[in-house]
C-alpha positions in Angstrom: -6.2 -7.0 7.1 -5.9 -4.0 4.8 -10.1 -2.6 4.4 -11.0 -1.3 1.3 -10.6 3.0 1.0 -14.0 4.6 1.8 -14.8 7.4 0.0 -12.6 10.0 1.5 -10.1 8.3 1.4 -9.8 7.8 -2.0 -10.3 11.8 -2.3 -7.2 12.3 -0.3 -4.9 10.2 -2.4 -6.3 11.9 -5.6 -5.5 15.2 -4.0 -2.4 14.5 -3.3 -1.1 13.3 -6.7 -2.9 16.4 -8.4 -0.6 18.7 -6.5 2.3 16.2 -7.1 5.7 18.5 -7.8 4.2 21.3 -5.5 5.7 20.6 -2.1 8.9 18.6 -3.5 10.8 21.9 -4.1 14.3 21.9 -3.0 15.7 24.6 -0.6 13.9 23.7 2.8 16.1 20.5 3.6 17.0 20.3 6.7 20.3 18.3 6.6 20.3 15.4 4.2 23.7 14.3 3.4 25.9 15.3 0.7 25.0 12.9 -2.2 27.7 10.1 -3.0 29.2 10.2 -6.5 26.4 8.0 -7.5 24.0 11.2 -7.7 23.4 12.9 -10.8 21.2 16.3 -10.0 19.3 16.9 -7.0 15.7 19.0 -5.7 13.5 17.4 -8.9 10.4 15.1 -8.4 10.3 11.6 -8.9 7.8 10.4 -11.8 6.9 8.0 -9.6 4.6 7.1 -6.4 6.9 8.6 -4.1 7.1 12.7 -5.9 3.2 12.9 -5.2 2.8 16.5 -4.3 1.3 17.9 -0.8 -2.5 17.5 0.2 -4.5 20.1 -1.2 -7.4 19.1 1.1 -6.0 18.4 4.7 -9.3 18.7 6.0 -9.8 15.0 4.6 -6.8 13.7 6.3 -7.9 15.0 9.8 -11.2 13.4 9.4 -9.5 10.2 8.5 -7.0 10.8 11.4 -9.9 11.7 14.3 -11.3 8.1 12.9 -8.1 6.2 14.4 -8.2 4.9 17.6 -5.9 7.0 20.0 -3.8 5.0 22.8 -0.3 4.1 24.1 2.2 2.6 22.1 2.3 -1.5 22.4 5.4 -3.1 24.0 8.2 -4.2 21.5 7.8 -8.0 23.0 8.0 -10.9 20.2 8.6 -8.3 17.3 11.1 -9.5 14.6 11.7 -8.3 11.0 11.3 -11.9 10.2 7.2 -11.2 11.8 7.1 -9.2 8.1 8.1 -11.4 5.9 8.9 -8.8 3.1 10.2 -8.5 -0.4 8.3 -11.5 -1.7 8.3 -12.1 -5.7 5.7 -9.9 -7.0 6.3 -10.7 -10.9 8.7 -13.1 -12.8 12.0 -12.8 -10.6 11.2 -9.1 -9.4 10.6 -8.6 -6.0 8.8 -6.2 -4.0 11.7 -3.8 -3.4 12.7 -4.2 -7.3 9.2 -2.9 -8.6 9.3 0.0 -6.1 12.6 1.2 -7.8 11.2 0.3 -11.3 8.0 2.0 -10.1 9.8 5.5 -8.3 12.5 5.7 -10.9 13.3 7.1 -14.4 14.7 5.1 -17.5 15.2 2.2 -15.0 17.2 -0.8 -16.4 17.6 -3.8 -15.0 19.5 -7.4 -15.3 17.9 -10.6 -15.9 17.2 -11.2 -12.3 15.2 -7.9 -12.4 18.0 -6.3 -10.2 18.8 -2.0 -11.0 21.2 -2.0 -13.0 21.0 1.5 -14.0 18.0 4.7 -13.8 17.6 7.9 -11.6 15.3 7.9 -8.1 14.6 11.0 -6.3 14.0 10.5 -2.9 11.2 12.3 -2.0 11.9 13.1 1.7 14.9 14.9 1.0 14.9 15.9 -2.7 18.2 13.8 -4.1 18.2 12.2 -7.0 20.6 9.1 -7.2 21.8 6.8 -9.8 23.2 3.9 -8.2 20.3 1.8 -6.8 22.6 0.8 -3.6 22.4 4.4 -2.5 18.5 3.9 -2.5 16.9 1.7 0.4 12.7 1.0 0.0 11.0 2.7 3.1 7.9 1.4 4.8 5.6 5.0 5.4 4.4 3.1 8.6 7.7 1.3 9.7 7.3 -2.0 10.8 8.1 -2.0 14.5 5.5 0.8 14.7 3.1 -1.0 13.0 3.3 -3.8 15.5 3.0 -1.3 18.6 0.6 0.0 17.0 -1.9 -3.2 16.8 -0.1 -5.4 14.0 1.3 -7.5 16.6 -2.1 -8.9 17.3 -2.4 -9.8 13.1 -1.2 -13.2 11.4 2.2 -13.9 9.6 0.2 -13.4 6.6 -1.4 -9.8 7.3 1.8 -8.5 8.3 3.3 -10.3 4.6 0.7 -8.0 2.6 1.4 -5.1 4.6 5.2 -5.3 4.2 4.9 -5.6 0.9 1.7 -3.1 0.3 2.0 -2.0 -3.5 -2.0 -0.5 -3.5 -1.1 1.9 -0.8 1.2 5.1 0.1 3.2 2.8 2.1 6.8 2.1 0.0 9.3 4.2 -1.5 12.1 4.3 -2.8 14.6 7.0 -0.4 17.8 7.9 0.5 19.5 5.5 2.4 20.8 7.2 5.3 17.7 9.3 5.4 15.5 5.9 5.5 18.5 4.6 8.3 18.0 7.9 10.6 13.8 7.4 10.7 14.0 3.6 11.5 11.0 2.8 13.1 10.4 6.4 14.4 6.8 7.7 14.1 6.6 11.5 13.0 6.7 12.8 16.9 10.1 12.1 16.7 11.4 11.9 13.2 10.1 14.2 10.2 11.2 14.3 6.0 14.1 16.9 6.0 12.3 18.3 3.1 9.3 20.6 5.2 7.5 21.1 1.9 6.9 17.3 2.0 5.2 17.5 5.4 2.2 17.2 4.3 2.5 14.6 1.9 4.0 12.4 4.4 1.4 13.0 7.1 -1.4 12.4 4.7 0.5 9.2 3.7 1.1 7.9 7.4 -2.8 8.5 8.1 -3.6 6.3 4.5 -1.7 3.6 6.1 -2.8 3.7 9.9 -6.7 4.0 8.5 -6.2 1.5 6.0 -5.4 -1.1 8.2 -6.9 -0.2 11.1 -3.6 1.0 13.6 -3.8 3.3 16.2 -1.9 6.4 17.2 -0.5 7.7 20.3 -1.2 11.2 21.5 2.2 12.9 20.4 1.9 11.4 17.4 -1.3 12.7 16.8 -0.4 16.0 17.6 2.6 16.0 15.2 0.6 14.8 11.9 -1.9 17.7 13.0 1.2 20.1 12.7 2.4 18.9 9.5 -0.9 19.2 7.7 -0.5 22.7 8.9 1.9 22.9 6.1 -0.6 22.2 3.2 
């Protein structure tokens, strides 16, 4: 269902990874747990995907975001996990959730069933850097229950397939797990990175998403990704 980026959009994303490091600065968390023993330093930018910096042209994004259709949430009737099927084999025995963590980490080394067996990931909502892969879940920008409020329940099992396991847009990353567990399917109205300096990033990400495949916001929400591209 995904449409191709126009233009502007394709601006945005560049603008985003030029200022990648910018807006991952640590200091501005705003409660992210104490790392487990797993963690080796904290507050550094991930070389992957995920560390891309803050948008350097928000006016870009709010064009993108007055192009979504704005309207109440859609009920939560029929929605399963199981509507997305997700964490299909994208190469050889790696699956989607594998080549994020090869893809967001550093010196990743794996098994022969492609599964972390060591490397370093930064989470770029709140700036940790762990090295134990089970202290890292793979976050969906858009989560998937607000995707399907938000007009995915309408697509087929295949649509929703390709977008839970989207690899050609801002849409997975590799994040603290607790962090990824207090969002759940929250959209940024109610949830926000702990990191403020990534505000912007992660509005600019969520609007990528919502344009790319064509699903709608609700009036709070648009109001709160208007605020956090005041932080650019």
């Amino acid at each position: 269902m995904a449409t191709s980026l126009p233009r502007v959009l394709t601006a945005l994303v560049v603008s985003l990874v030029a200022a990648a490091g910018a807006a991952c600065a640590p200091g501005t968390s705003s409660g992210a747990r104490t790392p487990s023993t797993g963690q080796s330093s904290s507050g550094q930018a991930s070389s992957g995907q995920a560390s891309s910096g803050s948008a350097a042209a928000p006016g870009q994004a709010t064009q993108l975001l007055n192009e979504l259709t704005v309207r109440p949430e859609g009920s939560m009737s029929g929605y399963s996990r199981e509507r997305f099927p997700h964490w299909k084999t994208v190469e050889g025995k790696c699956d989607t959730r594998e080549a994020v963590l090869k893809r967001d980490g550093r010196n990743v080394r794996t098994d022969d069933n492609c599964k972390a067996t060591a490397g370093e990931w930064t989470s770029p909502y709140d700036g940790e850097t762990w090295t134990n892969a089970a202290d890292v879940d793979i976050d969906h920008m858009v989560p998937l229950a607000n995707a399907w409020r938000s007009g995915a329940a309408d697509w087929t099992d295949e649509q929703r397939q390709k977008f839970a396991n989207d690899l050609d847009h801002h849409q997975l990353f590799a994040v603290t797990d607790n962090v990824n567990q207090a969002k759940g399917d929250q959209g940024p109205e109610s949830w926000k990175p702990p990191l403020t300096t990534y505000w912007c990033t992660y509005a600019g990400y969520w609007i990528e998403v919502k344009h790319a495949y064509r699903l709608s916001v609700n009036d709070k929400e648009k109001a709160a990704l208007l605020e956090m591209l005041g932080h650019c």
